[in-house]
C-alpha positions in Angstrom: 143.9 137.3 101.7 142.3 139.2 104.3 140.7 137.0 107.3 137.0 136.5 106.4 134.8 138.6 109.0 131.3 137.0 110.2 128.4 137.9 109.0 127.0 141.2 110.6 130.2 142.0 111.3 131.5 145.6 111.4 134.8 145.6 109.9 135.8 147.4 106.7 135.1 145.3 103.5 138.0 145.7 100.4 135.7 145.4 97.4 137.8 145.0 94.0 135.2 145.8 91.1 135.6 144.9 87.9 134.0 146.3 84.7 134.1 146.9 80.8 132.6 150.0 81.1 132.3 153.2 83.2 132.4 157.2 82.9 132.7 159.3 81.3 130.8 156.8 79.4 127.4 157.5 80.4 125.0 154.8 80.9 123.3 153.0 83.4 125.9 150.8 84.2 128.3 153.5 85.0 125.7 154.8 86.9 125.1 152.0 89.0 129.1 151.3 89.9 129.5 154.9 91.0 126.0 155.0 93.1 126.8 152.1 95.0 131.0 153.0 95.3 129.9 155.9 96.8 127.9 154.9 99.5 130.4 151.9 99.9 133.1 154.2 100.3 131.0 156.6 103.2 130.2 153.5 105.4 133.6 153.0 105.3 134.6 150.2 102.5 137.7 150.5 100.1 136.7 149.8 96.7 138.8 149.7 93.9 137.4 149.9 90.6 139.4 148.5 87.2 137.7 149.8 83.9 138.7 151.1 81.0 140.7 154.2 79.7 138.7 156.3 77.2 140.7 158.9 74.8 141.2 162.4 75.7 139.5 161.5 79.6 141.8 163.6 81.9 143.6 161.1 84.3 141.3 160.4 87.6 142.0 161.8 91.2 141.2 159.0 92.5 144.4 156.1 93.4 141.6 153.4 93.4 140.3 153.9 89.8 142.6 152.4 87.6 142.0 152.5 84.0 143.5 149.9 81.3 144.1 151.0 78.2 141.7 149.4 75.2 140.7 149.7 71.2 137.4 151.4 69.8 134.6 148.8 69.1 133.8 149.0 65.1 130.2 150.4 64.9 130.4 151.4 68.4 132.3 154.9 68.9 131.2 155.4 72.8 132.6 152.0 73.8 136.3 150.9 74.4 137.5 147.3 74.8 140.6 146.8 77.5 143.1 145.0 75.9 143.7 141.7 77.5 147.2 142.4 78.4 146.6 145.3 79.7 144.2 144.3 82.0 146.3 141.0 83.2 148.8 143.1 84.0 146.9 145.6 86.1 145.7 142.6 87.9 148.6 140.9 88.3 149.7 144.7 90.0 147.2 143.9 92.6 147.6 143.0 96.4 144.4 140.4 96.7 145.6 140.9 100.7 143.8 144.2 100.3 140.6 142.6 99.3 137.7 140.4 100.5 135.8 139.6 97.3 135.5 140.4 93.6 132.6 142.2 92.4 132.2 142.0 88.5 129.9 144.3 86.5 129.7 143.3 82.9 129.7 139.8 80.6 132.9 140.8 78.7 136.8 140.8 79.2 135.9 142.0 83.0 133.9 138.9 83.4 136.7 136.1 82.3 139.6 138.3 83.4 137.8 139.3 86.9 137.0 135.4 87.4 140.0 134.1 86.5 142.0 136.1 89.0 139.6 135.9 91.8 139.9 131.9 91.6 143.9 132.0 91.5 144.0 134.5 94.3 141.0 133.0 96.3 138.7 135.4 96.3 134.8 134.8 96.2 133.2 136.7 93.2 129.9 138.2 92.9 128.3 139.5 89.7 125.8 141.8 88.7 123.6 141.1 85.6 122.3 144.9 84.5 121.4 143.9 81.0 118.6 142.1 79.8 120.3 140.8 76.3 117.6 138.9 75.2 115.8 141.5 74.2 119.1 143.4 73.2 120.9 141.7 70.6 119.0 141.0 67.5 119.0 145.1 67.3 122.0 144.9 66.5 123.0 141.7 65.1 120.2 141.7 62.2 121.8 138.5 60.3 121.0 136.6 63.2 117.6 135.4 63.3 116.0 136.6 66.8 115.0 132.9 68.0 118.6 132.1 67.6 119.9 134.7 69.6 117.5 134.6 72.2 118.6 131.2 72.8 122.3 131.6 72.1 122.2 134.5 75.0 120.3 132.3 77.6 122.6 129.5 77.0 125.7 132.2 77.1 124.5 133.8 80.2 123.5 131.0 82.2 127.0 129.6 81.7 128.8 132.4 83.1 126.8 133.6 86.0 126.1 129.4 86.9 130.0 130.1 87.7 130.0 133.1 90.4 129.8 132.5 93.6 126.5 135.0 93.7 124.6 137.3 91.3 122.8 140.2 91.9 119.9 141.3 89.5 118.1 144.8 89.6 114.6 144.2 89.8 112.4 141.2 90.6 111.6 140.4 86.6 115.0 139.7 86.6 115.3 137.4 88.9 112.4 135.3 87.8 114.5 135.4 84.4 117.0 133.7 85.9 115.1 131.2 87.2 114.2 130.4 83.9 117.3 130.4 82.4 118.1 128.1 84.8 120.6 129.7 86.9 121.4 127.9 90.4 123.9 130.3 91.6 121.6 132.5 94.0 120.5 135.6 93.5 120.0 138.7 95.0 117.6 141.7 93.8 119.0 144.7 94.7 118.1 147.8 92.6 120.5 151.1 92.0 119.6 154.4 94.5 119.2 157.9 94.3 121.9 159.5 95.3 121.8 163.2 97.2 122.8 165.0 93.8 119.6 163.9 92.7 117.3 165.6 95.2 118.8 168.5 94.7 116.9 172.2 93.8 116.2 172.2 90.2 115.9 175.3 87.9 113.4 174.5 85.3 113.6 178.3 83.9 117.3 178.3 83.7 117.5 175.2 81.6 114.8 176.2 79.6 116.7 179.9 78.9 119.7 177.9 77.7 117.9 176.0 74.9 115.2 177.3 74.0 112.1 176.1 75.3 109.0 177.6 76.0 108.1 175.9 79.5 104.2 177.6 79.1 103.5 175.2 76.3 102.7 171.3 77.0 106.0 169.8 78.3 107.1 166.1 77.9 110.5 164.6 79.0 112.6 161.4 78.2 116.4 161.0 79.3 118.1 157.9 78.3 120.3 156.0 76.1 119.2 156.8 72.4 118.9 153.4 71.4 117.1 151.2 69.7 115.9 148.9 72.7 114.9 152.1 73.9 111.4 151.9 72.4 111.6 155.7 71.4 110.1 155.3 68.2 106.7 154.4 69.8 107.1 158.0 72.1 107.5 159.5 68.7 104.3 157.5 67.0 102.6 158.7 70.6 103.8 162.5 70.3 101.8 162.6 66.8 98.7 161.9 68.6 98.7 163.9 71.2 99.5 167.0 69.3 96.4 166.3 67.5 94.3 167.0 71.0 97.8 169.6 72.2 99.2 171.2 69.1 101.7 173.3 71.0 103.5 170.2 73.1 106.9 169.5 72.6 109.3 166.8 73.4 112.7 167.0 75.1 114.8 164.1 74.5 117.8 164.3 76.4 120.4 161.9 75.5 122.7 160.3 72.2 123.1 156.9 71.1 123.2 154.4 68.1 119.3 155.0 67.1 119.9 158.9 67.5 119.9 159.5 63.3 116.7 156.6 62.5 114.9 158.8 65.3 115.6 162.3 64.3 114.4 160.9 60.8 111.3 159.6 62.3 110.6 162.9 63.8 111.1 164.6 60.4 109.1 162.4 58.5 106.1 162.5 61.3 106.2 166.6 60.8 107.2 166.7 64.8 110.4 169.2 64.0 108.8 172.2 65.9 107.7 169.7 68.5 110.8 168.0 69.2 114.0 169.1 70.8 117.5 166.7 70.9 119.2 168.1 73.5 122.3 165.7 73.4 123.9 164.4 77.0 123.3 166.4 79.8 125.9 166.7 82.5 124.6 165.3 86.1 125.8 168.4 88.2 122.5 169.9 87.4 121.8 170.3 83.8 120.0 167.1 83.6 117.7 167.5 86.9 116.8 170.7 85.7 115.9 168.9 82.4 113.4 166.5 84.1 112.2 169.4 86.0 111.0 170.9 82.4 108.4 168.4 82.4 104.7 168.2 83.3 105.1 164.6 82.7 108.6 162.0 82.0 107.3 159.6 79.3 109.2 155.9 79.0 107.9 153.0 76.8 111.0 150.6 76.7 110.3 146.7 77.1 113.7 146.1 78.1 115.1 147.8 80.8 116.3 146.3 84.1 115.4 148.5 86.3 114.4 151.9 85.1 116.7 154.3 87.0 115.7 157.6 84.9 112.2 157.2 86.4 112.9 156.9 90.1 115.2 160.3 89.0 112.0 161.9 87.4 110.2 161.3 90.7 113.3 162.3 92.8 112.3 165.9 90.7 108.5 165.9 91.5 108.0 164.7 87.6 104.8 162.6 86.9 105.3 159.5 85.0 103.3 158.2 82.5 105.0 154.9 81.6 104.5 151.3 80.4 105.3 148.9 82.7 108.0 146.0 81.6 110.6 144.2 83.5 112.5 145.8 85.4 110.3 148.7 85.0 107.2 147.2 86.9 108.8 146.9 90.5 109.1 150.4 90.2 105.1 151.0 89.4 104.1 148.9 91.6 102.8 151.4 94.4 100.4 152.7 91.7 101.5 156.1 93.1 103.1 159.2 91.4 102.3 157.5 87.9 99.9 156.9 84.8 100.5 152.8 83.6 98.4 153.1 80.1 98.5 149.5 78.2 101.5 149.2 75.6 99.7 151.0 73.2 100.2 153.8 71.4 96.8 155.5 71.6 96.2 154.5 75.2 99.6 156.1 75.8 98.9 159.2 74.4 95.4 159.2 75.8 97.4 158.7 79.3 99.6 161.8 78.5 96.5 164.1 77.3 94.7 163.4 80.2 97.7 164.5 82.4 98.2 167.8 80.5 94.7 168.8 80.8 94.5 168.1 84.7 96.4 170.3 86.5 95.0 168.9 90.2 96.1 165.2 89.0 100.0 166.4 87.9 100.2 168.2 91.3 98.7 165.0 93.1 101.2 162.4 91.2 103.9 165.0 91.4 103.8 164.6 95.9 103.4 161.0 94.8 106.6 161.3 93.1 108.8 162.8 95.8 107.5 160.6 98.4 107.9 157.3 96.7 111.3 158.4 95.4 112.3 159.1 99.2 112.0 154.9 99.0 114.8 154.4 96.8 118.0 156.4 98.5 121.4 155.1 97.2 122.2 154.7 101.4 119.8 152.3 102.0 120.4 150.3 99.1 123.9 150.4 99.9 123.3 148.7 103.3 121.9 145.9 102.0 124.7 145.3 99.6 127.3 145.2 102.4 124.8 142.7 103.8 125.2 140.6 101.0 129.0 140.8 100.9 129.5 139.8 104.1 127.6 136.7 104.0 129.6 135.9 100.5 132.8 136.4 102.1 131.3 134.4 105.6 130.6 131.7 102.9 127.0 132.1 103.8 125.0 132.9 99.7 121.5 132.0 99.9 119.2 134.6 98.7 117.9 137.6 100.3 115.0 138.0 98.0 112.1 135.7 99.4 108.6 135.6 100.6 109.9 136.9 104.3 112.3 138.9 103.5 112.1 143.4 102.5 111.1 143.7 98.8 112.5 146.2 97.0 112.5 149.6 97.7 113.1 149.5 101.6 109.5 150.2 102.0 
């Protein structure tokens, strides 16, 4: 094992992180791992990422991603399991004299297997928690009542983060979770960053030309995981009333996922075809900024996210938000800047979004709200205070960071 450096100390960190996911699956997990590896890596860090091979993904130029093979998940076709073997042996291929600490991403194999080999090898481990199952599972395990699974998942998750050395959490709602969970391991807030890709110039005009869209009628935007903890059925219920007041606004929904088919069905039976456009998944070289810069507003109504990254990358685009504000979702609104918060209601939503559409001086107010407060949430300082939280793990200093005293999130 390397010699454990003192807190504040300047050294390079070797960061081995562990996860069941990661691109070219595209979520927000994936997301988060290569936000934060990336800034790791450009203050200087070696981080070394095992995750899973997907079919058909052409191999990685990168020595320190190493992908185990897995199986398909029945009922989940975007998803691959690492076979345990597989992943034993890759870890058992690693030098833990390369490393300081074990970062773990998700609950799964990574979580047992990661643990596990960290304990043997000495390492400290540090988790993050990105997914509020609570909320999650009874979507899709409908013979299990939702009381039951509620309290099978507190009971599931409090035993395995109680048994890290430290956790990290996206958002303050999550960390008040936590607390009720009962979880004693402490626990750091630390939300994911815009990056510099997502500041970039965007070509609303361009995107527009390649499918379709007439960008001089009423424009609204969601990007996200089609799914059904989504909430996307209530922006669908929402989109009805509005056109009542804006018969010519349509709705780009950018993105695939399990709920994709029970949506598209929604829209038909509503009578929103001419109003709605799927685009699918939108590659993140471009295509998808210059999706959210389509929009005269970003609309989000899920209950259940951790965070909320697609709306700090709305902002990062000049977008107005009109959003509910849930979990994760509420540290973000907080500043009551660059944003409409209507109750979570589906007429005082679409109220919200009318009143947008037909304000052209409010838009452009929210929309140099937007890019300021995005400007709060850069990938590099976030970054920072993650190495600040390794080194005290490795210095076998943990308590939390996230107190009265100390910076809330975003580095305001």
């Amino acid at each position: 094992m390397r010699e454990n450096l003192p807190s504040g100390a300047s050294g390079a960190l070797g960061i081995l992180m562990i996860s069941d996911v990661y691109f070219p699956r595209v979520n927000g997990v994936s997301t988060s791992i290569a936000s934060f590896r990336r800034e790791l890596l450009a203050q200087g860090h070696r981080v070394t990422l095992v995750v899973p091979a997907y079919d058909g993904d052409p191999p990685d130029d990168d020595d320190d991603i190493v992908r185990v093979p897995g199986r398909q998940i029945p009922g989940d076709p975007e998803d691959r399991l690492m076979k345990r073997g597989a992943l034993k042996r890759a870890l058992a291929a690693i030098d833990p004299g390369d490393y300081d600490l074990v970062h773990i991403q998700t609950p799964f194999l990574a979580h047992y297997a990661g643990k596990a080999w960290a304990r043997r090898v000495g390492l400290p481990v540090i988790e993050t928690y990105h997914t509020f199952f609570e909320a999650y599972f009874h979507h899709y395990i409908k013979a299990m009542p939702a009381g039951v699974s509620r309290q099978l998942t507190r009971w599931f998750t409090r035993r395995q983060v109680n048994a890290v050395d430290a956790l990290i959490v996206p958002s303050s709602a999550l960390e008040d979770v936590m607390k009720r969970y009962g979880v004693s391991t402490p626990v750091h807030v630390l939300p994911t960053g815009l990056g510099p890709e997502d500041f970039r110039t965007t070509d609303a005009d361009r995107f527009a030309r390649g499918h379709g869209i007439d960008l001089d009628r009423p424009t609204l935007v969601y990007v996200g995981r089609v799914a059904h903890e989504k909430n996307i059925g209530f922006l669908v219920d929402m989109l009805a009333k509005v056109r009542e007041r804006e018969p010519d606004v349509q709705f780009l929904l950018a993105g695939e996922g399990p709920a994709l088919g029970s949506i598209r069905a929604r829209v038909q039976r509503r009578g929103l075809d001419g109003n709605v456009i799927f685009t699918g998944y939108l590659s993140r070289d471009g295509e998808l900024q210059d999706c959210y810069a389509c929009g005269d507003a970003f609309v989000f109504a899920s209950r259940t996210e951790t965070q909320g990254l697609v709306l700090l990358e709305a902002w990062a685009c000049g977008v107005p938000l009109v959003s509910t504000a849930h979990l994760g979702t509420r540290d973000i609104l907080a500043s009551g800047r660059g944003a409409l918060v209507p109750a979570d209601d589906v007429d005082a939503f679409a109220d919200a979004v009318v009143q947008l559409l037909g304000d052209p001086a409010l838009r452009e107010r929210l929309a140099v709200e937007a890019r300021e407060e995005a400007r709060l949430w850069t990938s590099e300082k976030l970054a920072a205070r993650m190495t600040r939280v390794y080194r005290d793990l490795v210095s076998g200093r943990s308590a939390s960071y996230h107190n009265a005293t100390d910076q809330p999130p975003p580095a305001r």
